[in-house]
C-alpha positions in Angstrom: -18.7 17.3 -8.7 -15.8 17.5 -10.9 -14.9 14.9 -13.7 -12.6 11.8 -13.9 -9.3 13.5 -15.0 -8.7 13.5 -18.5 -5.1 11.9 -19.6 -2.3 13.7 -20.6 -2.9 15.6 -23.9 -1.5 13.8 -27.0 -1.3 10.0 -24.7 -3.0 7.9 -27.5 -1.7 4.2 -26.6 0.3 2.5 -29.5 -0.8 -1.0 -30.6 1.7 -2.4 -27.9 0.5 -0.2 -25.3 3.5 2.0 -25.0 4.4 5.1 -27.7 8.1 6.0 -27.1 7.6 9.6 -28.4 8.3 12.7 -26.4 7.1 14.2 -24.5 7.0 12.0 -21.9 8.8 8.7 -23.2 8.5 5.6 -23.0 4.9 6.4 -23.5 3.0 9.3 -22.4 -0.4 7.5 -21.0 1.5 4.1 -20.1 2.7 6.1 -16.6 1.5 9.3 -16.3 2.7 9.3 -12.5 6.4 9.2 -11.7 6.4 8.7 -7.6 4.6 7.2 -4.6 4.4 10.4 -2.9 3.1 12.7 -5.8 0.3 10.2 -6.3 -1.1 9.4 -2.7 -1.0 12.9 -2.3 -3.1 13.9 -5.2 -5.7 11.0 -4.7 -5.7 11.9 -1.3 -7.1 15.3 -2.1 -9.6 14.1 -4.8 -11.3 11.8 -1.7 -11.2 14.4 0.5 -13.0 16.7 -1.9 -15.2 13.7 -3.7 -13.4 14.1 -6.8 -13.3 10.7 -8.7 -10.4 9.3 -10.4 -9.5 6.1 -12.3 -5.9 4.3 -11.1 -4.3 1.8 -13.5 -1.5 -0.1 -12.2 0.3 -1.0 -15.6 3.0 -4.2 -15.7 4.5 -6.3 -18.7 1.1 -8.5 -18.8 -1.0 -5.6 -19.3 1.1 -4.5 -22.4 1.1 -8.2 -23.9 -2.6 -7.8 -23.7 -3.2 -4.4 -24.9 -1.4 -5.3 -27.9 -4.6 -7.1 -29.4 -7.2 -5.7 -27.2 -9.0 -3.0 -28.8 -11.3 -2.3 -25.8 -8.3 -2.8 -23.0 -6.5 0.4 -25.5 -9.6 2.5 -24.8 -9.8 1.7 -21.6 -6.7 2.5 -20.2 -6.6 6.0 -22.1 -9.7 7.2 -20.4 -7.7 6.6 -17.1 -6.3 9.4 -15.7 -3.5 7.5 -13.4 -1.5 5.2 -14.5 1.7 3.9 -12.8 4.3 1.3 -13.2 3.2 -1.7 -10.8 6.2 -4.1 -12.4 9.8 -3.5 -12.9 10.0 -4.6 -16.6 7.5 -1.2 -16.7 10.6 0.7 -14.8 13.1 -0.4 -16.5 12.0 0.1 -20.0 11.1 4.0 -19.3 15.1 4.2 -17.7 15.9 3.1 -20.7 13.8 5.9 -22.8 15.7 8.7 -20.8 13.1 8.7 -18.3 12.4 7.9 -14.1 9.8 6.4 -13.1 9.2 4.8 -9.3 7.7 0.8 -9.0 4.7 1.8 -7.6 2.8 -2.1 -7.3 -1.1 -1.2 -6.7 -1.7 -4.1 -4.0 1.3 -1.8 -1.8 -1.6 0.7 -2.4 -4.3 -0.4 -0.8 -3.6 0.5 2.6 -2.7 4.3 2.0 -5.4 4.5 0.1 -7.8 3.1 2.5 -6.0 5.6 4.9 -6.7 8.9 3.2 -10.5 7.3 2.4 -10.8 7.1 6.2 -9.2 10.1 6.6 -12.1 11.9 4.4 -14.9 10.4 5.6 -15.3 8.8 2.2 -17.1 5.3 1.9 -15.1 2.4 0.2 -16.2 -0.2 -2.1 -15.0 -3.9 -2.9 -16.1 -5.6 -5.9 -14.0 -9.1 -7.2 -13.1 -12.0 -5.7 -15.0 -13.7 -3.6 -17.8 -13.1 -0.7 -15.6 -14.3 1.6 -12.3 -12.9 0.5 -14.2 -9.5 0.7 -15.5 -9.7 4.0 -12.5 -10.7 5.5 -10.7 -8.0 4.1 -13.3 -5.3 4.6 -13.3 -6.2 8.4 -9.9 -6.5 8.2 -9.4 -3.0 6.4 -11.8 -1.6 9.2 -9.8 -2.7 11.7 -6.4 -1.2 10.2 -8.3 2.2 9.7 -10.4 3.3 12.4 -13.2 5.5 10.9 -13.3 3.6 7.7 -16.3 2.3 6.1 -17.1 -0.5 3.6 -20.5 0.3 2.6 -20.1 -2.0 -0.8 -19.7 -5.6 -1.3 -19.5 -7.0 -4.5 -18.8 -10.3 -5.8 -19.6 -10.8 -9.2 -19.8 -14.5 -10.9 -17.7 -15.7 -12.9 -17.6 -14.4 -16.7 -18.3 -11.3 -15.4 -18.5 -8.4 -18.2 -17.7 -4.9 -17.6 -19.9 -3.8 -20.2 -23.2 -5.7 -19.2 -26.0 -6.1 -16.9 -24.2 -7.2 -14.1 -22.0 -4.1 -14.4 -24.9 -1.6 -14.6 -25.9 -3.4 -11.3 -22.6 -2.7 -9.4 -22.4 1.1 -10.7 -26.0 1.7 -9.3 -25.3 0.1 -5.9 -22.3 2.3 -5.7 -24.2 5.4 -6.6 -26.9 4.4 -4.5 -24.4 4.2 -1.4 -23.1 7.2 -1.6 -21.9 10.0 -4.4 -18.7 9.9 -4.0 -16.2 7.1 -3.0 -12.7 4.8 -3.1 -13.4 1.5 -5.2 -11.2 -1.2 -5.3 -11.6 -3.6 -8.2 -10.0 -7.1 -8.0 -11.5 -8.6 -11.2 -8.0 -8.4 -13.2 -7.3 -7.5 -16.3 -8.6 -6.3 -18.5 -11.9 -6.4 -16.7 -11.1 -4.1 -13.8 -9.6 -1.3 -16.0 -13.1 -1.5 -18.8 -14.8 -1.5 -15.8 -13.1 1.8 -13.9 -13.4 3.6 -17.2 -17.4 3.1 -17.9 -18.3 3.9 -14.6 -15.8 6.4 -13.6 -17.9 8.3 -16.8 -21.5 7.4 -14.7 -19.9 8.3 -11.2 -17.9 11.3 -11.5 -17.2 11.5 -7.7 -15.7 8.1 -7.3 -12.4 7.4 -7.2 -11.9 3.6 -9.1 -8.4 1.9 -8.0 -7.5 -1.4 -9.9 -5.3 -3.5 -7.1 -5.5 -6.8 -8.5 -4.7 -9.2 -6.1 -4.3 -6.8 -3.2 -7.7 -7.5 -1.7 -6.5 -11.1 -1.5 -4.0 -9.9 0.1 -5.8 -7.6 2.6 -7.8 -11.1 3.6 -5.2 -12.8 4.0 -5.9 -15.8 1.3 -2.8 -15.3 -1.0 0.5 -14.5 0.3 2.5 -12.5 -1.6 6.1 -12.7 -1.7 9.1 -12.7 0.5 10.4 -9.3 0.8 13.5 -10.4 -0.4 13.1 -11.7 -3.3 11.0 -8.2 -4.1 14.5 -6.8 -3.2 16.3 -8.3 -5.9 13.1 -8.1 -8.8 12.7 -11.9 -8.1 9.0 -11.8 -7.1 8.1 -12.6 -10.8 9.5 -16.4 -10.1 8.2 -16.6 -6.5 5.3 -16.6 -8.0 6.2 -18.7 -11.4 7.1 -21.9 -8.6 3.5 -21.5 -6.7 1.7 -21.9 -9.6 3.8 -22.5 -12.8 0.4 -24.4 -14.5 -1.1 -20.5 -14.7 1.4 -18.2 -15.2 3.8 -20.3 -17.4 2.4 -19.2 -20.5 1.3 -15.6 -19.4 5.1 -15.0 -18.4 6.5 -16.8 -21.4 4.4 -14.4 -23.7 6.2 -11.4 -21.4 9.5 -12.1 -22.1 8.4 -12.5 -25.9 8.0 -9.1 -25.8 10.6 -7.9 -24.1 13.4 -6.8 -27.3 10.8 -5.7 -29.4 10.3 -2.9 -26.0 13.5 -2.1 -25.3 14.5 -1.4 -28.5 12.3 1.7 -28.8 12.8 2.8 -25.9 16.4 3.1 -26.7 15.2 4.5 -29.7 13.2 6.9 -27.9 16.1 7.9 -25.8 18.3 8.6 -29.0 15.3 10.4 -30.1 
C-alpha cells in the first residue's frame, strides 16, 4: 500500500489558514483541488486501487478556527485534498487571480459512495448518532447496490481524536478491512485531527470529512432549498433554523471577511 498523499510542496497554512503567496494563491494547501470532476476522478482511482487519502472540505468557519488552533493548522496540512465546500472560500481565491469550483463535501457523499461500490471497497461511518448511522448506511446500501458498510461508529460526546476512543475506531477500521472510504461526521476540528492521525496508521483508507452529510444521507436534517443554494443564500437558510447556534459562529465569519479579501487582492497584485 501506498501512502496518504503528501500536500502540495511549500503549502504551510498561515495563522489564518490561507497564505496568499504564489504559487497557487489564495493559499496553496487551503484548496489544493480546483473542480468536481478532477477530484472524484482521482479518489475514485485511489479506492479502486486501496490507496488512502484524506479529504478536507474547507469553508469560512474552518478558517476562523484555524486561526487559533494550533493542532487544526497541523491537521489540515497533512491532508492531501482539500476543497472549497463554502462560497466565501470561492470567492476569496477569484479574487487572488485564481478559479476554484464550490465543491460542498455533503454533495460528496453519494459519488463517493458510488466509486466505493464500484471497487469493492468497504465503507465506514463514524459521528453522529447510532441511529442516524444506520439509517443512512441502509439507506446508502440501498442507493448503491454492491456497497457495504462494514463500520459503525458512534462516538460519545467529548470525543477526542487524539485519545483512547480514537485508537479504538482506527483498529476497528483496520480490523475490517485494509483499505477503505471513511466518512467522518464529528465536525470540526475533530474530523480533520482525526483523518490526519489515522490516515498515518491506515495508509490504504481513504478519510472523507462530510460534516453534516451523513445527517443528510438519514434523512434527520434537511438541508436547504435548492434555491436559495442558487443565489449563495443557504448560509441564512440555515441562520433562521437555528439562529441560537450559528449566530455567533457566523458573526465571527463575517469578522473576518476584509482582513481576507484584502490579501487576496493583494495576492492578485502580487
Amino acid at each position: 500500500m501506498s501512502a496518504p498523499s503528501a500536500p502540495p510542496s511549500g503549502s504551510a497554512l498561515a495563522p489564518d489558514g490561507l497564505s496568499f503567496h504564489a504559487p497557487a494563491p489564495p493559499g496553496g494547501i487551503a484548496v489544493g483541488v480546483a473542480s468536481r470532476s478532477a477530484l472524484l476522478d482521482d479518489l475514485g482511482a485511489r479506492l479502486a486501487a486501496g490507496r488512502g487519502f484524506t479529504l478536507a472540505t474547507l469553508n469560512l468557519d474552518h478558517l476562523v478556527k484555524l486561526r487559533a488552533d494550533d493542532a487544526f493548522r497541523t491537521a489540515y496540512a497533512a491532508h492531501g485534498h482539500v476543497v472549497a465546500d463554502g462560497n466565501p472560500v470561492v470567492w476569496l481565491h477569484r479574487l487572488a487571480g485564481r478559479a476554484v469550483e464550490l465543491i460542498p463535501g455533503s454533495e460528496l457523499v453519494a459519488p463517493l459512495a458510488a466509486a466505493a461500490a464500484a471497487a469493492g471497497a468497504p465503507v465506514a461511518l463514524l459521528g453522529s448518532t447510532r441511529d442516524v448511522l444506520d439509517a443512512a448506511a441502509a439507506r446508502l446500501e440501498a442507493d448503491h447496490p454492491g456497497l457495504r458498510v462494514a463500520v459503525r461508529i458512534a462516538p460519545p460526546m467529548g470525543f477526542d481524536p487524539e485519545g483512547p476512543g480514537a485508537d479504538d475506531a482506527i483498529a476497528a477500521l483496520g480490523a475490517a478491512s485494509a483499505s477503505g472510504l471513511c466518512f467522518l461526521a464529528l465536525g470540526a476540528p475533530r474530523q480533520e485531527r482525526f483523518a490526519a492521525r489515522a490516515a498515518s496508521r491506515l495508509p490504504g483508507w481513504g478519510f472523507a470529512s462530510v460534516g453534516a452529510g451523513i445527517d443528510f444521507v438519514a434523512g434527520h436534517q434537511v438541508r436547504a432549498p435548492v434555491w436559495t443554494r442558487r443565489i449563495a443564500m443557504e448560509w441564512a437558510w440555515r441562520l433562521g433554523r437555528d439562529p441560537r447556534r450559528l449566530g455567533a459562529r457566523y458573526a465571527a465569519c463575517f469578522a473576518v471577511l476584509p482582513g481576507l479579501a484584502a490579501r487576496a487582492r493583494a495576492a492578485r497584485r502580487g
